[in-house]
Each structure stands twice: as structure tokens, then as C-alpha cells.
N, C-alpha and C positions, 0 to 999 in steps of 0.2 A: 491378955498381953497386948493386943491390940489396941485394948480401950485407953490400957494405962499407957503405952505410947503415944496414945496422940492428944491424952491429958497434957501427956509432962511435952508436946507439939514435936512430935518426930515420927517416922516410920516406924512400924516393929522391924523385927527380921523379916519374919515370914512375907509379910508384903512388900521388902528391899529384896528378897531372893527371888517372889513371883514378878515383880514388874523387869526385874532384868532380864526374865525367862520368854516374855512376852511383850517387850520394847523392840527386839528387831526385826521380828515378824510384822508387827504393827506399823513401822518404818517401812518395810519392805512392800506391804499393802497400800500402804498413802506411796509409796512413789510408785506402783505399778498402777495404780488408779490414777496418780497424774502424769503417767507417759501414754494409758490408752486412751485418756479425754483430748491429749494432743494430738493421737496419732489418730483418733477417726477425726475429729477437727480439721488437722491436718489435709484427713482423706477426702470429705467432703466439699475442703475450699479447694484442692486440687481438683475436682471434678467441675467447680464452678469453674476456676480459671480455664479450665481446658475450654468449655463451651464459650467462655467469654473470649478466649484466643478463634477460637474455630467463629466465631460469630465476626471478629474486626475484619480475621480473613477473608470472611464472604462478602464485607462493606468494599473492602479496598478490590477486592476483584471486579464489583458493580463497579464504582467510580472508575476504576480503569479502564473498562467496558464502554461507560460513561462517554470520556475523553476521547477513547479512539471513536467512537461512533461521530461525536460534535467533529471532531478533526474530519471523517472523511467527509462528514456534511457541508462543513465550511471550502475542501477542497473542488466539491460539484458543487455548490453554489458558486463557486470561484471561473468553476470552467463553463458554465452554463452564462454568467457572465460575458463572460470572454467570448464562446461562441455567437453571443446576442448583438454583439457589437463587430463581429467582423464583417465585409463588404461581401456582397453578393455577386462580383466582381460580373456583373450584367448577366447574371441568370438569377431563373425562379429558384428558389433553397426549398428543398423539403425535411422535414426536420423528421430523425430518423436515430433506435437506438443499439447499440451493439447488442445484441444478445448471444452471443457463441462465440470462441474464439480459439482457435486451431493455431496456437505457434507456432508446431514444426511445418505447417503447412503456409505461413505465413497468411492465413485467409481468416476472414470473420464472417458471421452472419448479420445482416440488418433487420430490424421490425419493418422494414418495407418493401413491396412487389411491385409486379405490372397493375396491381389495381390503384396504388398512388402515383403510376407515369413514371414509373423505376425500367429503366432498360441496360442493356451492359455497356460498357464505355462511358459512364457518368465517372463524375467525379468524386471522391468522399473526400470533406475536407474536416478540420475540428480547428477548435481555439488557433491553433500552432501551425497552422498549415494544412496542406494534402495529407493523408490520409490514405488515401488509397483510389481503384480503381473497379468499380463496379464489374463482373465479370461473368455470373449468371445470374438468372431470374425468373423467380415463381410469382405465382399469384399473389401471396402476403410476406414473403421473404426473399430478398438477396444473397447472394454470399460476393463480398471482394476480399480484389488481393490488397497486401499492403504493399509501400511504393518499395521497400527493401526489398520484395522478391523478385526474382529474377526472370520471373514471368511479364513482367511490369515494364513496357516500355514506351514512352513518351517524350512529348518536344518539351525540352528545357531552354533555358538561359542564364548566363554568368550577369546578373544585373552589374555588371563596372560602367564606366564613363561609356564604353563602344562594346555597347552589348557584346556577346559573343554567342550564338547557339548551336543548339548539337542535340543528342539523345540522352537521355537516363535512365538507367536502368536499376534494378537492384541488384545488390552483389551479396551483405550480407548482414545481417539484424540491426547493424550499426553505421553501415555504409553504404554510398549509392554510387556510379560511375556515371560520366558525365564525358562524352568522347567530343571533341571539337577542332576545327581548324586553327592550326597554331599562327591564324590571324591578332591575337590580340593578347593585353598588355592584362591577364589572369593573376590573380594574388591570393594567397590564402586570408580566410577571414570575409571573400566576396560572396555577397548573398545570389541562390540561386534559385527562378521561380520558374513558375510553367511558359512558356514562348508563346501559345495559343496557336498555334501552326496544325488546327485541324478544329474536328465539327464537335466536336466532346467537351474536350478542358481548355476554358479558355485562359487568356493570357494574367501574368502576375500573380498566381495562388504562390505563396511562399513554399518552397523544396527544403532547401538546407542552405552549409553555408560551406563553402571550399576551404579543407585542410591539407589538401595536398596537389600539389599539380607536378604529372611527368611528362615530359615535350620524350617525342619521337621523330626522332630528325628526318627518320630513313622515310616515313608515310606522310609526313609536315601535319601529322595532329596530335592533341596534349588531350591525354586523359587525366582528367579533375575527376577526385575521388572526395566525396561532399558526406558532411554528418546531418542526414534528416533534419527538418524540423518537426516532427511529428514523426511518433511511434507509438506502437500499444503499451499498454499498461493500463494507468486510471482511468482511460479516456472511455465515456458510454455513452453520450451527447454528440451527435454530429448532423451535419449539414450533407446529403445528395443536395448538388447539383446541375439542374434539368436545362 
């Protein structure tokens, strides 16, 4: 039956009844054969993505890394600068670098003692100004206050046309008090530096700058309340001095 079917070129039955019996199964195999070659395909180029996602992430984390490092490099090379060039306002400079620093204490530690001619009442200065006041000392370490504390007090001046001086003191992480006879013509925005009115800090280190001034008629003095020019933060490079 067979033979003479495919003489006269056609299917028999028998082989039109088997192949329909055995066409959807066959169907059913080729496409679950071409869903599990997608799906481990699939599954392996997801495992590469993952590693190639978890590999950029680790690139862009270095370059980040990167950037902040050159930033804070460029910012000390910037201050180191800056300190390099300021006046030694006629004293010797010992060059000296924060290593500790107590904020609620308003005090730091120096890499320097009595064996580099570190004594108390020196002066700490940086790029911006005072810095502070030298206030104990060891053999290879200091500790000073900062000039906000209120431990901290010294001869100031209101630099205007007619000078005006008085004390400074610190009051609080952001301001200093600045007590003076209400002799003279005080503005906000007037820059205020050391007076030099003793054997320690001499005259002109830059203080801050006057934001506020209240006269007190009943005592005839005005207290100037001055923003730092120097406070902690980046600063690790500084100048004692001797």
C-alpha cells in the first residue's frame, strides 16, 4: 500500500494517520528544545552581565576614590602654599602639624614640644590667620586652645582708620567677642588683628572680621562680636610662633 502510494506520489493512509499522531509531539519537542537553549543562554549571559555590572561598579567606586583623594591633595597643596607665603610677622616660625583634635574641647595637639623651643603662650597661626594659643607642653607634643574658646584671651584691634583695641576672647565655634571703648568710629565688615600688647603674640596676625557691634552707653564700651578668620576643620599645616 505504501509502495503503490508513493508510485502514483502520495501518502498512504497509514502514514497520513502516523505522522498526524506524532507531528505535535515533535512540535512540542523542537519548541521546548528552543525555549531551554534560550533559557540557559539566557541564564549564563545574565551571570556574565551581573559580573560585568558588579565590575563598572567597582571601576566607578575607584575613580571616585580617585577624585576625592586629588581634591583633598590639591586642597593641602593649596594650604601649604598659602602658609608658605605668609609673614612671620618678626618672629622665628616653627613649622608644626595638627595631630589630635578635641572639638568639644576646643583644643588640639601639635607634633611639637619643648625639645623644638614650643613653650605655652605661643602663638598657632595657619594660611587665614591665628589659630590658636599654645597652652601646655611636653617634650615632643603640645596641646592648644583654639582662639573661639573661651579660655582664650588676648589683645586685639578693630584695624579702621583710628585703630581701636580692647580683649578677645572666645564665645562660641563661630564667634569671638571683642570688648572696647566706645572711643571710635567701628563698622561691620572691619578687619580685626592681634594688638601686640604683650611678650607672646605679636602685633597684626589676622583675627576676623566685625559682624556686629552693640555700644553700651551705661559702661561707654561696645562690644564687637567678630567671625574668625581661622577655625578647624581641613587645616594640618601650621606655623608656632617663637
Amino acid at each position: 500500500m505504501q509502495n503503490r502510494a508513493r508510485n502514483q506520489g502520495h501518502s498512504d493512509p497509514v502514514t497520513v494517520i502516523v505522522r498526524s499522531m506524532t507531528s505535535p509531539a515533535s512540535r512540542a519537542l523542537d519548541d521546548f528544545g528552543i525555549a531551554w537553549n534560550g533559557a540557559v543562554t539566557n541564564l549564563f549571559q545574565g551571570a556574565a552581565v551581573k559580573r560585568e555590572l558588579a565590575r563598572l561598579r567597582q571601576l566607578e567606586a575607584a575613580v571616585s576614590q580617585y577624585e576625592d583623594t586629588v581634591q583633598n591633595l590639591e586642597k593641602e597643596v593649596s594650604s601649604l602654599r598659602a602658609l608658605q607665603s605668609m609673614p612671620n610677622f618678626g618672629r622665628k616660625r616653627i613649622g608644626a602639624r595638627i595631630t589630635g583634635y578635641f572639638p568639644y574641647a576646643n583644643r588640639a595637639t601639635l607634633s611639637v614640644g619643648s625639645k623644638d623651643g614650643i613653650v605655652a603662650g605661643m602663638p598657632v597661626v595657619c594660611a587665614q590667620g591665628l589659630l590658636g594659643i599654645v597652652q601646655t607642653v611636653d617634650a615632643d607634643t603640645s596641646q592648644f586652645y583654639s582662639v573661639t574658646s573661651p579660655h582664650v584671651i588676648y589683645g586685639g584691634r578693630v584695624d579702621a582708620q583710628v585703630p581701636v583695641p580692647g580683649l578677645v576672647k572666645g564665645q562660641t565655634p563661630t564667634r569671638l567677642v571683642l570688648d572696647v571703648w566706645d572711643n571710635g568710629n567701628v563698622k561691620v565688615g572691619d578687619p580685626v588683628v592681634t594688638s601686640g600688647y604683650g611678650d607672646r603674640i605679636p602685633a597684626g596676625i589676622p583675627v576676623g572680621t566685625v559682624v556686629e557691634v552693640v555700644p553700651d552707653p551705661s559702661y561707654g564700651t561696645r562690644r564687637i562680636y567678630v567671625a574668625p578668620s581661622a577655625q578647624f576643620g581641613p587645616i594640618l599645616e601650621v606655623w608656632v610662633l617663637k
